[in-house]
C-alpha positions as CSV (number, residue, x, y, z in Angstrom):
1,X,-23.6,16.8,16.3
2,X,-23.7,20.0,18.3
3,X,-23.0,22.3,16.0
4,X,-24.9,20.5,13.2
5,X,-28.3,21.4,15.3
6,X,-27.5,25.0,16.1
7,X,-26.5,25.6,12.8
8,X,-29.5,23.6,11.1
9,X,-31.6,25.3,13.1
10,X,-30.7,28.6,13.0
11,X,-30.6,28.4,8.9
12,X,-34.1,26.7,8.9
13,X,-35.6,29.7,11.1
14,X,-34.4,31.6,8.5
15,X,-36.3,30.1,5.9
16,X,-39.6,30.5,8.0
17,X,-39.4,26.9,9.4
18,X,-40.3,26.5,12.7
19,X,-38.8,24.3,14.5
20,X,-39.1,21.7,17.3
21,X,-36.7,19.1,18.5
22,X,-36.7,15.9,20.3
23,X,-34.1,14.8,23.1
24,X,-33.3,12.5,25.5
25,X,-33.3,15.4,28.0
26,X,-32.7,19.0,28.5
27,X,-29.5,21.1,27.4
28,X,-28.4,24.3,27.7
29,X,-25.2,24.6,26.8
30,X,-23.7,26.3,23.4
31,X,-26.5,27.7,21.3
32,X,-29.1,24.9,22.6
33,X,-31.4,27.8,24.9
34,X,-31.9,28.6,20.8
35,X,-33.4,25.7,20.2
36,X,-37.5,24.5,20.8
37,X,-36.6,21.5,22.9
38,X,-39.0,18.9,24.1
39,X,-37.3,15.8,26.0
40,X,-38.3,12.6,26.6
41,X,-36.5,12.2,30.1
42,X,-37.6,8.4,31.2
43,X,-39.7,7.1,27.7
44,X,-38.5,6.6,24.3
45,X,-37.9,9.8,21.5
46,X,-40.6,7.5,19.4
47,X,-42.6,7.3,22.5
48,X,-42.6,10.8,22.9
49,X,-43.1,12.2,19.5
50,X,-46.2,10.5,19.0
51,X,-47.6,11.6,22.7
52,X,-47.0,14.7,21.8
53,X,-48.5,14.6,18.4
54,X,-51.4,13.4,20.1
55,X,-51.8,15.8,22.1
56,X,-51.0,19.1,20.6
57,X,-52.6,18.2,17.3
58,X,-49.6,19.5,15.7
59,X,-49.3,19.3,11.8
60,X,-45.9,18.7,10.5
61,X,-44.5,19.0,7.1
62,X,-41.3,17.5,7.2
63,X,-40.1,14.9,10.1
64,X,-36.1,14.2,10.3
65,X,-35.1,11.2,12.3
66,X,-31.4,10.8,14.0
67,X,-30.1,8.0,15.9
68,X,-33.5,6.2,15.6
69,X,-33.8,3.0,14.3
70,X,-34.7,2.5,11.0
71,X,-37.9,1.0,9.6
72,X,-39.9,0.2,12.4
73,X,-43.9,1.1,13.0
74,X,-42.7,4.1,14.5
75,X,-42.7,5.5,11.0
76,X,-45.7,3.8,9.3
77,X,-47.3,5.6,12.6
78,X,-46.0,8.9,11.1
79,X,-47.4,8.6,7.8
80,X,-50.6,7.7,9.3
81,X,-51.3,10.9,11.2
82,X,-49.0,13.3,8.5
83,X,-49.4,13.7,5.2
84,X,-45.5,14.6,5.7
85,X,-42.1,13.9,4.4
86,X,-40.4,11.4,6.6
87,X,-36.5,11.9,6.3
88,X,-34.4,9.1,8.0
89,X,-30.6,9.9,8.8
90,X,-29.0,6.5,9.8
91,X,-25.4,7.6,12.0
92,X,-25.4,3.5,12.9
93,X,-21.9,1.9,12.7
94,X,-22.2,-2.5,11.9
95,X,-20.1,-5.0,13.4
96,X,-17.0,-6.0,12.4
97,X,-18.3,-9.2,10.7
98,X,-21.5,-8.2,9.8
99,X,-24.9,-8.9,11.8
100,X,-26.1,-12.7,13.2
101,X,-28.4,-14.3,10.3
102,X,-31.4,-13.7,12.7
103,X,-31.1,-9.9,12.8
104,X,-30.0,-9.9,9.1
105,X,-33.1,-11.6,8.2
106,X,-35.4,-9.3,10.7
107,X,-33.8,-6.4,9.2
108,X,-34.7,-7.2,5.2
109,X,-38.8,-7.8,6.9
110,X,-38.8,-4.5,8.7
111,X,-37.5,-3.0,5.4
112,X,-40.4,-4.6,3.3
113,X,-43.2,-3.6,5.7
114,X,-41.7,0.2,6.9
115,X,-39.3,1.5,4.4
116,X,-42.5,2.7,2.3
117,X,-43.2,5.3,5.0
118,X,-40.0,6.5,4.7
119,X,-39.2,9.0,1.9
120,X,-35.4,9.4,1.6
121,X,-32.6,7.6,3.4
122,X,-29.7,9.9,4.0
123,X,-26.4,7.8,4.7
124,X,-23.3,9.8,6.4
125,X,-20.8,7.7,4.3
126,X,-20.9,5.5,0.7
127,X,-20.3,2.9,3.1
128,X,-23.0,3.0,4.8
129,X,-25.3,4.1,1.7
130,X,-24.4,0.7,0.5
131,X,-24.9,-1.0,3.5
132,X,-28.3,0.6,3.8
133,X,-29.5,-1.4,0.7
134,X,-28.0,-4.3,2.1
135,X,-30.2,-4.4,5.4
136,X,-33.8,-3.6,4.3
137,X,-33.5,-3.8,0.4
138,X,-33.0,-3.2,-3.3
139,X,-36.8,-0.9,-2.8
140,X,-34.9,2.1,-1.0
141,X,-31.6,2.4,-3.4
142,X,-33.9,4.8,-5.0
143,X,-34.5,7.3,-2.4
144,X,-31.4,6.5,-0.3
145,X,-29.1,9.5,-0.6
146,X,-25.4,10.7,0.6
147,X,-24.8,13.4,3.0
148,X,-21.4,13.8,4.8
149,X,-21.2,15.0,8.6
150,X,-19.1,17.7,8.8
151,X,-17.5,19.7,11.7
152,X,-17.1,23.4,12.2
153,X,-13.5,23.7,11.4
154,X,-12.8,27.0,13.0
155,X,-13.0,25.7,16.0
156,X,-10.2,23.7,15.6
157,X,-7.0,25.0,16.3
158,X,-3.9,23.9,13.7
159,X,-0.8,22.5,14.4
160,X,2.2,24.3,13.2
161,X,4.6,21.5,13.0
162,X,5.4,17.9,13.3
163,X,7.5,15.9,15.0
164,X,9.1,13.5,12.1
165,X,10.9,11.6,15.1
166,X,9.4,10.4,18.5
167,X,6.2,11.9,17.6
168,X,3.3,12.2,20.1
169,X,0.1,10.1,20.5
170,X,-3.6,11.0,21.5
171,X,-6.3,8.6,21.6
172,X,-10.1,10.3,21.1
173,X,-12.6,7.8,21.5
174,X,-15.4,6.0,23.6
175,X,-13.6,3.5,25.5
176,X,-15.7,0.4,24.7
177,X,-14.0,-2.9,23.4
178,X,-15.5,-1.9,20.0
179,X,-13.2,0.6,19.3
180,X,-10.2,-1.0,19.4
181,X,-8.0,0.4,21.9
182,X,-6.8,-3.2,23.8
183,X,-5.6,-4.0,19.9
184,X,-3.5,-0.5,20.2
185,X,-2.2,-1.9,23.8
186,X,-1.3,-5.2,22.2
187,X,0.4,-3.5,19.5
188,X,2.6,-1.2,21.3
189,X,4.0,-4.9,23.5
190,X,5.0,-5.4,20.8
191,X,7.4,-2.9,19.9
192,X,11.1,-3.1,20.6
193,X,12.2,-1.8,23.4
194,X,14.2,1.7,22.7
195,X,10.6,2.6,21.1
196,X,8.4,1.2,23.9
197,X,10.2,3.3,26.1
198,X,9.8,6.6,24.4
199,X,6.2,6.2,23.3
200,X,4.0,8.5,24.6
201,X,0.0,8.1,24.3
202,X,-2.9,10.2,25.7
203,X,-5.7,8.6,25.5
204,X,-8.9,10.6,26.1
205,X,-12.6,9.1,26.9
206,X,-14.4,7.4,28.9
207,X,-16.3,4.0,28.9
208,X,-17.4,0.4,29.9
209,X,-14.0,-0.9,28.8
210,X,-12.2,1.2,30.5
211,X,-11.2,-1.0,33.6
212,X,-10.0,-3.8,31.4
213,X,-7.8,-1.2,29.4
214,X,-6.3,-0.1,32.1
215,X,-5.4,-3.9,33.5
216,X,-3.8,-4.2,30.2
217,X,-1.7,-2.0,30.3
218,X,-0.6,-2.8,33.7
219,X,0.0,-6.2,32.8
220,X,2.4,-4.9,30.2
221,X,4.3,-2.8,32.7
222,X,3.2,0.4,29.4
223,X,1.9,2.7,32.9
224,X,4.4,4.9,31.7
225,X,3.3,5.0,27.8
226,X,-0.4,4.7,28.1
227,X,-1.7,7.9,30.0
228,X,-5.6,7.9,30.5
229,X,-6.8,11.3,30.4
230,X,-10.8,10.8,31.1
231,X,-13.4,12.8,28.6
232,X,-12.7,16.3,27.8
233,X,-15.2,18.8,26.2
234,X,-12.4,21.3,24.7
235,X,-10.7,18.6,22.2
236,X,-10.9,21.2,19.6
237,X,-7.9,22.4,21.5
238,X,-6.3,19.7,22.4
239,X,-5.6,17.7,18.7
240,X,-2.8,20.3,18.2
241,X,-1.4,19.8,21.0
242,X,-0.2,16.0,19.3
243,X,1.2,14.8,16.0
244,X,-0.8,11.6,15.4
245,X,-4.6,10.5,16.3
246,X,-4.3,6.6,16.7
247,X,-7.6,5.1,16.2
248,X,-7.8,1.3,16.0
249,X,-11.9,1.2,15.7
250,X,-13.4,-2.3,14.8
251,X,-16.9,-1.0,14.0
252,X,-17.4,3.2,12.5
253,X,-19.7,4.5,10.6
254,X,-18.2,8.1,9.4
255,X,-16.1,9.4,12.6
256,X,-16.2,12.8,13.6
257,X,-12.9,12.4,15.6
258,X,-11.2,11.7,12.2
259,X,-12.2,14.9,10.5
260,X,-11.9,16.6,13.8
261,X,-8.1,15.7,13.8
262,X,-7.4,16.3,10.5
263,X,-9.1,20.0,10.9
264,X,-6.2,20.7,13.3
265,X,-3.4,19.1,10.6
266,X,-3.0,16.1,12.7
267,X,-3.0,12.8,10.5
268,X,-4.2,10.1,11.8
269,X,-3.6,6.4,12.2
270,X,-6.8,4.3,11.5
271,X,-8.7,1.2,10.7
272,X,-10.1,0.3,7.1
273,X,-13.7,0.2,8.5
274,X,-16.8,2.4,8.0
275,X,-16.2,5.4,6.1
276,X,-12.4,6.1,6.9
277,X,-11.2,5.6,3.5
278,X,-13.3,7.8,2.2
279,X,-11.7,10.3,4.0
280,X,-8.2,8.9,5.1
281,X,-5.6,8.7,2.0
282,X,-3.0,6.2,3.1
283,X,0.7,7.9,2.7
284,X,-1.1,11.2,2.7
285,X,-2.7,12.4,5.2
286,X,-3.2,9.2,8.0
287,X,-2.4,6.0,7.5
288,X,-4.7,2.6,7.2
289,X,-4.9,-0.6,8.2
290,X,-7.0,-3.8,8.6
291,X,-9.4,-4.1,12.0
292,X,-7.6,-6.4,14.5
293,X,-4.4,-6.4,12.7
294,X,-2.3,-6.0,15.5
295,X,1.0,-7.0,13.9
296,X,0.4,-4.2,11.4
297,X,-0.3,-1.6,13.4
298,X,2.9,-2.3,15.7
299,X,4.8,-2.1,12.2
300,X,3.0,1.0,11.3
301,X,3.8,2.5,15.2
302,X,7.6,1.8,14.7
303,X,8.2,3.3,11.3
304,X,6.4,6.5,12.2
305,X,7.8,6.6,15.5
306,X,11.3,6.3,14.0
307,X,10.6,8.9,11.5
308,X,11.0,6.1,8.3
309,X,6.9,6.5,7.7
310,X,5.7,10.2,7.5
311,X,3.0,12.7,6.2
312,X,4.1,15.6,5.5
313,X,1.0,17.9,4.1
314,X,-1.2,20.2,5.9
315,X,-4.5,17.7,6.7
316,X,-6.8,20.4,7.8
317,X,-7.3,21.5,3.8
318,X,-9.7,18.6,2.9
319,X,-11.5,18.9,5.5
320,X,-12.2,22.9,5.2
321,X,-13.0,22.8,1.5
322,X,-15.3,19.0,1.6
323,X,-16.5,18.5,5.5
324,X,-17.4,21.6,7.1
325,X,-20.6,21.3,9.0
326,X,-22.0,24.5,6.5
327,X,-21.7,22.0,3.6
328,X,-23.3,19.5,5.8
329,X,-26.2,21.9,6.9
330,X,-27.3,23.4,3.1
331,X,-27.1,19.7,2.3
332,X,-29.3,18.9,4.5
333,X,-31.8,21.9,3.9
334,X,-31.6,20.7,0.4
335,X,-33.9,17.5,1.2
336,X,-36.8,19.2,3.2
């Protein structure tokens, strides 16, 4: 979301916005010493917004919430000291198998009381602009809206060719048990043996399920297919470096790695969850199956491996012409 804020920022400047931003903490990296920054360090961004409010006496006309929690009294709070527009951006992936009754319930009551104060809903995916409805109600299908993420795609430099045979592997991902990779362990066990011995993946990240990935590996003797390369902040020039993102999430919401991958023409192997179809094409530029399906994705693995399963155009072209993050931004700027 880097670039998304810079960019955001920079174009609302322009427009004689002024702008101020809440963080956890501090940055200065990239374009961020751009940026009005105030951060919350040890208390809540809610917490913080409405000290600050407070205390400066500040009148806003527009607030935009990210990776905040919907509906809460944080934003009837809002509406109480602003005669503002309140624009709510939900980036929140759900479980596999939906929430426990108790927080479904808790959810449709938080949306009844708070989703008032709110005046649009922006999803990042039709999934989740459907799943929106589903958690606090039929009231905000009204003012709930879709807005892609997008990446800056020149960044991202583009494979040239790929291997149709023995291709090569990256894994790009958070390594907690909720994205998958222990299915992607299981499924390479799996495989017969001339493959299992060729296969190459890279997996880079970092997590709280790291540990337990690694003992899986180990106790499938795959030390020498399964290569843990920790987090990297240069991944833009890394995904050409491969032929295949493997991605076995259980839980997404609209993933940046899979655009990211497919701006440097590298397809990518992925779940049915979240938004992925809405961007991954199977046969044409990735290819999909279901979460958990283990079997599926070790037949997937072989064919591709062996060169019988295939994609053969350039990735990076939907992505340029439907997710760049300029798209996203005038979108964006659109609803203030």
């Amino acid at each position: 979301m880097d670039h998304f804020y810079w960019l955001f920022d920079k174009e609302c400047k322009q427009m004689g916005y002024e702008v101020i931003w809440f963080f956890p903490n501090e940055s200065d990296h990239g374009e961020y010493n751009n940026l009005t920054i105030i951060s919350a360090e040890d208390q809540s961004i809610e917490a913080l917004f409405l000290k600050y409010i407070t205390n400066t006496k500040i009148v806003f006309d527009v607030v935009i919430t990210h990776f905040l929690e919907l509906c809460t009294p944080f934003f009837k709070k809002i509406k109480t000291n602003f005669t503002c527009k309140v624009i709510a951006v939900d980036h929140n992936a759900r479980p596999l198998n939906g929430y426990p009754l108790k927080k479904t319930v808790l959810k449709r009551i938080k949306g009844f009381l708070f989703s008032k104060h709110i005046d649009v809903f922006v999803a990042v995916s039709k999934y989740t602009t459907n799943l929106l409805v589903d958690d606090f109600g039929k009231q905000i299908k009204t003012k709930t809206v879709l807005v892609y993420n997008g990446i800056n795609t020149g960044l991202f430099e583009k494979r040239t060719f790929r291997n149709f045979v023995h291709p090569t592997f990256l894994v790009a991902s958070n390594l907690g048990y909720p994205k998958g990779i222990q299915d992607l362990i299981e499924a390479v066990s799996k495989l017969p043996e001339n493959c299992m011995c060729k296969l190459k993946i890279d997996v880079y990240g970092t997590g709280n399920y790291e540990k337990q990935l690694e003992e899986l590996v180990r106790k499938y003797n795959l030390e020498e297919t399964f290569s843990f390369k920790g987090s990297r902040s240069n991944l833009f020039e890394i995904y050409n470096q491969y032929d295949y993102l493997l991605q076995p999430t259980h839980m997404e919401c609209f993933s940046l790695s899979v655009l990211e991958s497919l701006s440097a023409n590298v397809p990518v192997i992925t779940t049915s969850v979240g938004g992925n179809e809405e961007v991954i094409k199977n046969g044409e530029n990735g290819f999909i199956f279901p979460p958990q399906d283990i079997n599926r994705l070790s037949e997937i693995l072989e064919s591709v491996f062996i060169g019988k399963l295939r994609i053969i155009q350039d990735t990076s072209v939907l992505i340029e012409e439907q997710f760049s993050i300029q798209k996203m931004v005038k979108e964006h700027i659109a609803l203030l």
